[in-house]
C-alpha positions, 0 to 999 in steps of 0.5 A: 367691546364684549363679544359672545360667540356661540358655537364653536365649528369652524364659523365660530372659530373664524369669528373669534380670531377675528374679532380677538385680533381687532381688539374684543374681549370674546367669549366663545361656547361650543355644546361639545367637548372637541372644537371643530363643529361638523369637521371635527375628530371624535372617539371612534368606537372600534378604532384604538386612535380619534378619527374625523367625523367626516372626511374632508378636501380642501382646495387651493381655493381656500384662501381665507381658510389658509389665511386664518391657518397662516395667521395662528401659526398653523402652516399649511404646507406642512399640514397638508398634502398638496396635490395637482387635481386630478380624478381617479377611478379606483378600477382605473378605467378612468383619470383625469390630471390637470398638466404640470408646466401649463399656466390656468386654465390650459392646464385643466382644459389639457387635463380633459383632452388627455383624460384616460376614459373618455371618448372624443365627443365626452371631452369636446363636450366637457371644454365646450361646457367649461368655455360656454361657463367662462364666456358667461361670466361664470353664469347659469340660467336662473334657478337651473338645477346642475341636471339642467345645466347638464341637459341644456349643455349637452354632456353626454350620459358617460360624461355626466357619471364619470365626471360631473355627477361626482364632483356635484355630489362631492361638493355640494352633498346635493344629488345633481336633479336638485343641486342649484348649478349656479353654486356648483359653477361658483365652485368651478370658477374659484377652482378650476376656472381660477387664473391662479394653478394653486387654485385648483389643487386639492389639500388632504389634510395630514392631521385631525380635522380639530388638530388642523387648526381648531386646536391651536386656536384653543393652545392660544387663546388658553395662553393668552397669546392668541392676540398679546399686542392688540388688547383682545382677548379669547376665552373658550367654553366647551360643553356648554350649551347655550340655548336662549337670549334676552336683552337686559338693561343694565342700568338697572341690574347691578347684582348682575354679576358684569359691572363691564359697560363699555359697550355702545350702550345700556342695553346689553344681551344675556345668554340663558340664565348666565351673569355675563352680559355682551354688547353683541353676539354671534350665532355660529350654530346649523339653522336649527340651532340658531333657529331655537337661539333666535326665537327666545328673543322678541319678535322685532321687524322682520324677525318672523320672516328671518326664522321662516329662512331658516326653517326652509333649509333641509340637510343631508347626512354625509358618511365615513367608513373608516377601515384599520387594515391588518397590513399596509396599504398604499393608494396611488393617488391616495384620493380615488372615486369609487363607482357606486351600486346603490341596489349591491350595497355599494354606496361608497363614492371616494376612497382617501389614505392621508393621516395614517404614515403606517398606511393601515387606516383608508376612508371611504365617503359617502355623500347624500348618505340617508339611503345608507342611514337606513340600513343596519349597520353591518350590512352597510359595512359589509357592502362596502368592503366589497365594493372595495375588494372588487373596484380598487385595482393593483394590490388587493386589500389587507383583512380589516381589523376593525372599523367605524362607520360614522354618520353625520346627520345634519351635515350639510344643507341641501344646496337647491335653487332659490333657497333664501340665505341671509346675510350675517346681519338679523333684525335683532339688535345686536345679534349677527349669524355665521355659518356655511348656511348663509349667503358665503355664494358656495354651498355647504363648505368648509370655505364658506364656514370661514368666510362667514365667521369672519365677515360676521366679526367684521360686521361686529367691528364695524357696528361697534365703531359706528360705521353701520 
């Protein structure tokens, strides 16, 4: 069968490994010149090396991530650094680690008991909270906020801005008030609620977020040995983009340009004004894209509410402040939460050191970034770097050489109660979508991105060998 994929992010990529290695003939368009999509690296005005567009974590958790990772040869014990969970502050008056020896989930539940900073009512609030979550099967109340589930359990104020407050920002790029508590207690099952220790660790990457294992996607596919010994086959077009389908009988169109009529029949898809004609398509785009991409197509049953879907999806940007130091500086941990000041300028939520071995390059994050979007840019870096100088504790930091404040703004989608997502199926003939948008049951991550693609790939396998 003959493949179209459109969008080269992580959803996009996981859908043409997928779909190469069950045997298809996929042809992949990503608009940018980087694979990668919203976690990709990028030149850094300022900076003398590429740098990511937005810093990320994984987690143990990840496991179809870390699958698809294995399965193009991209190891991730080498191209992460794997740590036992923990939270920091960067002052240091607060941390929490989850205890090595002790099976899950005692080793978190000890983590909190120990957990410097905390007083006895915030930790027996946390357990009762995490306890309450487990003997419910991992359920909230119905289209509860986080901040509702905060109130109705109980935790108290310094609990909620230590601990839960930054992990829900952390996680779902959402502020607590309108996070939907239901995602944000799906992550905390496959995490620390996980039987599995390894669950729970954090993964900083070592490398690039494009050369974590979107470029070696691309090294394959260009070699042809992506897929040698089923038959599949990946080709990549970057710096296309592709804006509009349309069905095309090819019975009738034999100057086309793609004599290949192998698919399930006649009636195949066409991308903008291009010869090539495919079976099936996938979407891999953010909900504006693939809104535009869906509305070329004619309106069929259900096709006005499915793009009514998309269009209630709002986002939110998330920022990276990269600093290149004048000398090395080493973080212990190299993860450490930042107390933010919105008033003072301190927008800065966490602070990482993992791709530079010299130490001279730390990030600082900042989640639901459209207050600081706003500001004039100096002034945002300006804030920030004093933010630094006063909260991180032991050596001061080094003078800043340069920097680059990089925003993306459509990171990702605001993760609300009873925002409808759909399936990777639409009611378009042909056409599936992918992305951390659709109904993955995690918010906006990375995980979700690479679930998405992939069951999309499979639901294209599926249809095409008759079974749906």
């Amino acid at each position: 069968m003959k493949l179209a994929i459109i969008g080269g992010g992580w959803a996009g990529l996981s859908a043409a490994v997928t779909a190469t290695r069950l045997g298809h003939h996929a042809d992949l368009y990503e608009s940018a010149g980087v694979l990668g999509g919203r976690a990709r690296s990028v030149d850094a005005p300022g900076l003398q090396q590429r740098t990511d567009n937005g810093q990320h974590i994984l987690l143990g958790a990840y496991t179809a991530t870390l699958a698809l990772m294995r399965e193009v040869g991209a190891d991730p014990d080498t191209h992460f650094l794997r740590l036992p969970l923990s939270v920091r502050s960067a002052d240091g008056r607060f941390s929490m680690r989850a205890w090595p020896g002790l099976p899950a989930p005692l080793h978190v539940a000890t983590g909190l008991l120990t957990a410097r900073g905390l007083g006895r009512r915030e930790k027996a609030a946390a357990l009762r909270a995490m306890s309450l979550l487990r003997r419910n099967g991992w359920k909230t109340p119905q289209d509860a906020t986080v901040q509702e589930w905060l109130s109705l359990t109980l935790q108290p104020r310094a609990l909620q801005d230590l601990l839960w407050k930054p992990l829900c920002i952390a996680t779902m790029n959402t502020p607590a008030d309108q996070a939907c508590a239901q995602l944000f207690a799906n992550v905390l099952r496959d995490s620390v609620g996980a039987a599995d220790r390894q669950a729970a660790q954090m993964l900083i990457p070592r490398k690039t977020l494009t050369e974590l294992w979107p470029l070696r996607v691309e090294q394959l596919a260009a070699s042809g040995t992506l897929c040698p010994d089923r038959g599949g086959r990946l080709e990549i077009f970057r710096t296309t983009t592709v804006r509009s389908l349309r069905y095309v009988d090819t019975r009738f169109n034999a100057t086309a340009g793609d004599s290949d009529t192998s698919g399930p029949g006649s009636r195949r898809l066409q991308l903008d004004a291009s010869g090539a004609h495919y079976d099936a398509v996938i979407v891999c785009g953010n909900t504006p894209s693939t809104a535009q991409v869906l509305g070329s197509l004619p309106t069929t049953t259900g096709s006005e509410h499915f793009l009514k879907q998309l269009d209630r999806f709002e986002h939110a940007p998330i920022a990276t402040l990269t600093l290149e130091l004048a000398q090395p500086w080493t973080l212990s941990p190299p993860m450490l939460m930042l107390h933010e000041d919105r008033h003072r300028g301190h927008f800065g939520q966490w602070l990482f050191q993992g791709q530079d071995p010299q130490n001279k390059r730390v990030h600082v994050v900042i989640s639901d970034a459209a207050a600081l979007q706003a500001l004039p840019r100096k002034l945002a870096v300006a804030g920030m770097i004093t933010q630094l100088r006063e909260q991180v504790s032991g050596s001061p930091m080094p003078d800043v050489l340069n920097h680059a404040l990089i925003i993306e703004k459509r990171a990702t989608f605001l993760a609300v109660p009873g925002l409808g997502r759909p399936g990777n199926a639409t009611p378009w003939p042909g056409v599936w979508v992918a992305g951390d948008w659709t109904n993955t049951g995690y918010p906006a991550v990375l995980e979700g991105a690479v679930r998405s693609g992939r069951d999309a790939a499979l639901a294209v396998h599926a249809a095409a060998s008759g079974r749906l």
